[in-house]
Each structure stands twice: as C-alpha cells, then as structure tokens.
C-alpha positions in Angstrom: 60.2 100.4 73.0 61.7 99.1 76.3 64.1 100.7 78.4 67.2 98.9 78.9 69.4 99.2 81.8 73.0 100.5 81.1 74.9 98.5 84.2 73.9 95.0 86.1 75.8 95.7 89.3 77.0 93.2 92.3 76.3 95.4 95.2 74.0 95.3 98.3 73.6 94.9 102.2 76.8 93.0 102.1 80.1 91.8 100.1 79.3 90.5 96.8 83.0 88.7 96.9 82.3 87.1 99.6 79.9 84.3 98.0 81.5 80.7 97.2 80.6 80.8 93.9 81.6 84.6 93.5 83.6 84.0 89.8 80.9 81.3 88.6 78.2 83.8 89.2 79.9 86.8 87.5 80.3 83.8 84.5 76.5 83.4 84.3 75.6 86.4 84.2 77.5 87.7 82.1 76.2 85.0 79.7 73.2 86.1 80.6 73.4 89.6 79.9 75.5 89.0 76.6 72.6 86.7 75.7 69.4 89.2 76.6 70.6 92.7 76.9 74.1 92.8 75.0 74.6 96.5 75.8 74.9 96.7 78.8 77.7 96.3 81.1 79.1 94.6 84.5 79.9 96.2 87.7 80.6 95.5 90.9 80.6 97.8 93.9 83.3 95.8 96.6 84.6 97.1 100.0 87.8 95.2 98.5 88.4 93.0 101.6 89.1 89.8 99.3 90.7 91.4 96.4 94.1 89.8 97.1 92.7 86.3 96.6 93.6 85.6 93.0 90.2 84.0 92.1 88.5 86.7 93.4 90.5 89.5 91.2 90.1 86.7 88.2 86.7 87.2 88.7 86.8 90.5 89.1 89.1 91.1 85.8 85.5 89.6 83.5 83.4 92.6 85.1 83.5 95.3 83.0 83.5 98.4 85.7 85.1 97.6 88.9 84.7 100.2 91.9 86.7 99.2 94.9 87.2 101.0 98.6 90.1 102.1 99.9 89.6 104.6 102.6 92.6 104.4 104.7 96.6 104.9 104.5 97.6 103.9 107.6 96.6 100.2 109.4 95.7 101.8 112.5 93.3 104.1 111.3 92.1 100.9 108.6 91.6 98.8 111.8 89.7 101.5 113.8 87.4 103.4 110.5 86.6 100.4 108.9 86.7 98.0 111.5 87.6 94.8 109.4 87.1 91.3 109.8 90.4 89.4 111.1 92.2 88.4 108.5 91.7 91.3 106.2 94.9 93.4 105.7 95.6 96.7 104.4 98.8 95.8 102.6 96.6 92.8 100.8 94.4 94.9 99.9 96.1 97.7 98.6 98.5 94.8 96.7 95.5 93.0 94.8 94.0 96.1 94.2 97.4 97.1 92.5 97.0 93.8 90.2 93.8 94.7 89.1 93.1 96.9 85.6 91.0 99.8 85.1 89.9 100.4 88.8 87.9 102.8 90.4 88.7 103.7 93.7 85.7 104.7 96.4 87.0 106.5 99.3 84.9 108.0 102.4 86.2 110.2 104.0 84.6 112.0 107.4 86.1 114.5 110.0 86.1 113.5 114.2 88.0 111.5 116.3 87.2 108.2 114.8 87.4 109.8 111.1 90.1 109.3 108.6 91.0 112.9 107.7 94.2 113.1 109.5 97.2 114.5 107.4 99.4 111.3 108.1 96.7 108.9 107.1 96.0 111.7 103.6 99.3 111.0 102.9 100.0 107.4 103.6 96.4 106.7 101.5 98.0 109.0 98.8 100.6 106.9 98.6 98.7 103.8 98.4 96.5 105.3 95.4 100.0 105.9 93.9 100.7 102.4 94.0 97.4 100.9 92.6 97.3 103.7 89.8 93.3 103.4 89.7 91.6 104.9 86.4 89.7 107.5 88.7 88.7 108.2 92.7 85.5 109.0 93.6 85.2 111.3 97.1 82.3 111.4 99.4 81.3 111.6 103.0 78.8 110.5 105.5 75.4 111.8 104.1 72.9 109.3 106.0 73.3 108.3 109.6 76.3 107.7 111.3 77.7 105.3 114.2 78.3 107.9 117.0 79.3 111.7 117.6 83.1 111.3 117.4 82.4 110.9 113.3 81.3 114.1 111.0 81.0 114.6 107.5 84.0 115.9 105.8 83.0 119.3 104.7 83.2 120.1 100.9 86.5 121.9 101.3 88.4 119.4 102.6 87.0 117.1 99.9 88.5 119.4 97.2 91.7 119.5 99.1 91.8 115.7 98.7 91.0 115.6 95.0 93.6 118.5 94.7 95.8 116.4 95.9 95.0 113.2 93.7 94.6 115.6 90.8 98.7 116.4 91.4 99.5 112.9 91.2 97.9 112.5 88.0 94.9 110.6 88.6 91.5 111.8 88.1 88.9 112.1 90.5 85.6 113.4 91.6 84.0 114.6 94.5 80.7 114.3 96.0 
C-alpha cells in the first residue's frame, strides 16, 4: 500500500507564475497527475503579482485550489510592506484576483512601523476582499525571522479582530 499525496503544489523560493511556460506547465502536469495519481489535486501558492495577465489567470482557472496574497488595502502601504517589482499594481491585482473563481486569499499581517495593521489600510484591504469575494482568508503573521525591528508579529488578538471583521462580511476565514 503506497501513500499517495493529496495536493501537487506550485510554490517555492520564488513566483511559480512567473515562468514562460507557466499555463503549459500547469497543462502537463495535470496530465500527469490525472494519468498517475488521479486523486489528487492542483494547487498553487502565488504572491498574485501576475494575476491580472489573462493567461496567467487562464492558467490559474485549470488548478484546482488556488491561494493568492493580498496583504494590503492601501498602495502606499502595498509599495512599502511588500515592496513590489515595478510594474506590479495593487488595483491589477485586486482586479484579476476579482476574475478568478473559488480563491483563497493569504494575508500577513504584522504590527510596527513598516507593518500593515493600520485601521485605514484594515479597511481599505476589507474592502478589496469585498470586491474579489474569495471562498475563504487565511490569517497569519511573522513566525520566522523578520527584515528589521520596525516589523512585529501581529499578536493573536488582533488576528481575531481581523477575521471578525471578514467574518461580518460574510466570508470565511481562519487564523493562524
């Protein structure tokens, strides 16, 4: 009796999107998997930077689990917490995120002067979940090292205040 894994997953120490062949790759293997281990299913785990590029979501649409960050409301706080590459907008990203189905949203959050917890930014990424309507959230914070001492860990309180507060809007969510 061999144990057969539940999930192949694009992921790693980098974008998966960001490979030429992104969509031909997510072809093969799901031909692959439907050919060797027909249980089990796709996922990808995407910081969502090319997710308004309509191959990409295409793609994206044949995995079956997608799980897409989105950390920020606001652009400032987008261009100083996640410190993107030019060209990658938060607008884009929250749009193609809104045209995808059956998405998982990833958010870290972490307290400081370079964090994201600020009420306005809260809101304005409330607001943004509201407009992609993701299946569920998933919450966490920094638990490994972190780039400096202006960035903490949210503390497990104000994680629950934020999935209170995507709870009221109707969307499940989870925090870790």
């Amino acid at each position: 009796m061999s144990i057969q894994p539940a999930f192949i997953t694009f992921s790693g120490n980098g974008e998966p999107t960001l490979h030429p062949d992104f969509g031909q790759i997510v072809e093969e293997v799901n031909a692959v998997r439907d050919e060797l281990l027909p249980k089990a299913k796709t996922a990808i785990l995407s910081n969502s930077a090319l997710v308004s590029d309509p191959s990409v979501r295409q793609a994206l649409s044949k995995l079956d689990l997608r799980i897409m960050k989105l950390d920020c409301g606001r652009p400032d706080v987008f261009k100083r917490y996640n410190q993107p590459c030019r060209g990658v907008d938060l607008e884009a990203i929250t749009d193609g995120l809104a045209l995808l189905t059956e998405v998982i949203i990833q958010a870290l959050f972490s307290s400081g002067q370079e964090g994201n917890l600020d009420p306005q930014n809260i809101i304005a990424w409330m607001e943004r979940l509201k407009r992609i309507n993701p299946s569920s959230v998933q919450l966490y914070t920094l638990d490994r090292g972190y780039p400096g001492n202006d960035l903490k860990p949210a503390t497990e309180e104000e994680l629950k205040q934020i999935k209170a507060l995507v709870g009221e809007a109707g969307i499940s969510a989870q925090a870790y």
